[in-house]
N, C-alpha and C positions, 0 to 999 in steps of 0.2 A: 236294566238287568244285565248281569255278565253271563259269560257262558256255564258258570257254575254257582248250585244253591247257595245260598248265603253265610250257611254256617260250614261250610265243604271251604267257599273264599275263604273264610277268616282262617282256618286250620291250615291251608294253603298258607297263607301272606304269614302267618305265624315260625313256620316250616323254614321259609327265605330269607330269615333277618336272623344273624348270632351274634348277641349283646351282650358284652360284660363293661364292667364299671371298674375302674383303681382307680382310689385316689381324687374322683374328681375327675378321669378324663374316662368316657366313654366310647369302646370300642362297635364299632356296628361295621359287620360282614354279612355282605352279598353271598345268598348261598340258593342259587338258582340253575341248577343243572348243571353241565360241562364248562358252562362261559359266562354265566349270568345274564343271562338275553334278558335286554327288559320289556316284560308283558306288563298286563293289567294290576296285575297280581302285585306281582315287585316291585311297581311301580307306587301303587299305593301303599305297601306295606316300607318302604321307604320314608315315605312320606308321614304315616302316621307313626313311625319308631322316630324321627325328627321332633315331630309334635311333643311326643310322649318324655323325651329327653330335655325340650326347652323348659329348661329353669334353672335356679340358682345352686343346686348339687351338680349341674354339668359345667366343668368352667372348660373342656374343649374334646373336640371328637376326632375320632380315627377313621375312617372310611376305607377301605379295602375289601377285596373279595376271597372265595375260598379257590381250592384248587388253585391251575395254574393262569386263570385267566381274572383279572381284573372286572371287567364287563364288556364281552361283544356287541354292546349296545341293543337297538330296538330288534324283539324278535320276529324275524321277518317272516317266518313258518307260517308263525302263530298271525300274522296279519293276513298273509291269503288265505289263510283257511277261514276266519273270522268275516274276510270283506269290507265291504266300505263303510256297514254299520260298526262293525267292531272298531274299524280306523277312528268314527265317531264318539264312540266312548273313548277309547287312549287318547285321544289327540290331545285333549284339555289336562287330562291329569298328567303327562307327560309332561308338560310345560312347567304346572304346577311345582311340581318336585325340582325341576332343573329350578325355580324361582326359589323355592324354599329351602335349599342348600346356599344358593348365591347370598339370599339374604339372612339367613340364620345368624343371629347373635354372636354367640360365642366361635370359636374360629374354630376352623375346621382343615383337617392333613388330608389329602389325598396319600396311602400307602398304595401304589398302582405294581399291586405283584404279578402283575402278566398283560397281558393285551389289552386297549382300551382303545376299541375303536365306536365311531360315531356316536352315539349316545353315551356309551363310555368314556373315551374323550369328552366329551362336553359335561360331565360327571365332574371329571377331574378340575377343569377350568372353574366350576363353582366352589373348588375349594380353594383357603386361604394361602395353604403351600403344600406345594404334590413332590413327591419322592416317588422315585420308579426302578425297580429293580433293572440293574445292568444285565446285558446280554442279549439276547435276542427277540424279546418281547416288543412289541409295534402299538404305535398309538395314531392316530390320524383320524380323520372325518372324510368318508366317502359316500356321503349322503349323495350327491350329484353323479356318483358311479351308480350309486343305487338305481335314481330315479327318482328322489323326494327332492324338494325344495329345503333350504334351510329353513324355520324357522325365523321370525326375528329377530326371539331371545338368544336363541343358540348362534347367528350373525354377531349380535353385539357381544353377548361372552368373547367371542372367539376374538371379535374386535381389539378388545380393552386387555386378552392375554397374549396372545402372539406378538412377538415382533411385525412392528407397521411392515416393514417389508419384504414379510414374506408369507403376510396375509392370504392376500388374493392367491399365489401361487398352490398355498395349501389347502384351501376350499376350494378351488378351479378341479384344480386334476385328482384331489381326494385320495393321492399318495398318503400312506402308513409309514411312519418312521422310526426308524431304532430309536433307543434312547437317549445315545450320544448326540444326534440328529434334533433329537425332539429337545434337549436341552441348551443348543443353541440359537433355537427358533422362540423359544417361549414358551412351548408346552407341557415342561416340566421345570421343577428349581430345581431338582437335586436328583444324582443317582447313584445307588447302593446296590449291595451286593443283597442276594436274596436271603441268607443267614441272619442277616439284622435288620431286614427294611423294618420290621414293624416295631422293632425295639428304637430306631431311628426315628421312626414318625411318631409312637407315642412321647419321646424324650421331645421332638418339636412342638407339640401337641401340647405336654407341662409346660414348655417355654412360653408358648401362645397363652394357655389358660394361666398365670402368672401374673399377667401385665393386669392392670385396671379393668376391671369389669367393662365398666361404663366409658370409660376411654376406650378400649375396644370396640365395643359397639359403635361409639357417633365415630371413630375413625373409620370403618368400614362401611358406616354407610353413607358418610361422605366420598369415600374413595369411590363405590360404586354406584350413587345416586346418578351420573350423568349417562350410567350403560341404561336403570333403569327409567331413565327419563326420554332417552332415547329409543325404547323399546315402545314406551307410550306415547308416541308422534309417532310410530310405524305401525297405527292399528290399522289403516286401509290395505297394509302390504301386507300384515300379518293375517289379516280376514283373507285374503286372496292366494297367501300360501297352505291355508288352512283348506282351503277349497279345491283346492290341488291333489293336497294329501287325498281328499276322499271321492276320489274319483276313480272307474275302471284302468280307465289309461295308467294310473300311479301302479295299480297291480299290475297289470302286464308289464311295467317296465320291469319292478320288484322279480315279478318271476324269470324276467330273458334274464336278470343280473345273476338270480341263482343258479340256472341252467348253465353261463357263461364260467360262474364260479366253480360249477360242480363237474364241467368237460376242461375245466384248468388245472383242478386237483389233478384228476384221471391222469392227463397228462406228463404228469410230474412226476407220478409214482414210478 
């Protein structure tokens, strides 16, 4: 059971997903608070507006959020207050959806109109080609700032898009980087001015959904068959990062990260 009745969820997850359709390419926007932090809620409702999309009227999608952030990734509020149980229900379905964008059929843009970090960022690496609006919006993975382990899946995404070296550098110390930055490293193809991202990424979007259906498909999941082949020979490290995540010590870390983050805003102002 989740923290909220049944039919309260669905009206909830209904609320966080804006979907429109032209033409064959399907728009789906993140619309979960100030940053798109992803809970339970948004997580699943991601997941199932994917589902609901795969078939032969979508020949390719848009992925973007509202406001000015992309997705601040997992929301961390919402885990200590929740606990270890609540870390046990998200942990699975959180995978899930980072798997079910990776491998989704039809190809898929990241439009990344503001910030995308940690689970945002790894958002984006599931999709086929990411555009990120220019100027000062940040992307990076500072899960190890946090306090959580990576993941497997989220290890080999990151593997198979960054630049080989400068991998480790970016997972180690969990630096945030502009977009200039980020599109030399591998974490974005392309960057645009925020007036046209989405007019940008829906026209790459036609371009993608254009090509052969089915040539599409086995080329992508021959291109990424060896990340998720690789994922399944890490099920002993994945059980033991899982086992991490749901533990007390992972909140306390979680919370000194927020305390640490919330006396460095203060600072600033």
């Amino acid at each position: 059971m989740g923290l909220f009745p049944g039919n309260e969820r669905a009206r909830m997850m209904l609320r966080m997903i804006e979907r429109e359709t032209h033409n064959g390419i399907t728009i789906v926007r993140m619309n979960r608070g100030k940053v798109n932090a992803l809970d339970l809620e948004l997580v699943d409702a991601i997941s199932a507006t994917f589902d609901e999309i795969d078939g032969p009227s979508t020949s390719a999608v848009v992925l973007t959020g509202s406001g000015s952030s992309f997705s601040a990734g997992v929301d961390l509020r919402r885990l200590l207050a929740g606990g270890v149980a609540y870390i046990r229900e998200f942990y699975g379905p959180l995978i899930r959806m980072f798997e079910k964008l990776y491998t989704f059929d039809r190809p898929v843009v990241a439009a990344v109109n503001g910030h995308a970090i940690a689970g945002g960022c790894v958002l984006v690496q599931c999709c086929d080609y990411r555009l990120m609006v220019s100027g000062t919006a940040r992307i990076g993975v500072p899960e190890l700032l946090v306090g959580v382990p990576f993941p497997t899946f989220v290890t080999e995404v990151m593997r198979a898009s960054v630049n080989r070296g400068n991998l480790q550098e970016i997972l180690y110390s969990g630096r945030t980087l502009l977009p200039e930055e980020a599109l030399r490293v591998g974490l974005i193809d392309e960057t645009i001015d925020s007036e046209t991202l989405l007019e940008a990424a829906t026209e790459a979007a036609r371009w993608l959904g254009n090509l052969s259906p089915r040539g599409f498909s086995i080329t992508k999941r021959t291109l990424r068959a060896e990340t998720m082949e690789r994922v399944r020979c890490l099920l002993p490290e994945e059980m033991e990062v899982r086992a991490l995540w749901e533990t007390e010590e992972t909140l306390v870390r979680i919370q000194d990260y927020l305390d640490r983050t919330i006396v460095k805003k203060k600072s600033e102002e």
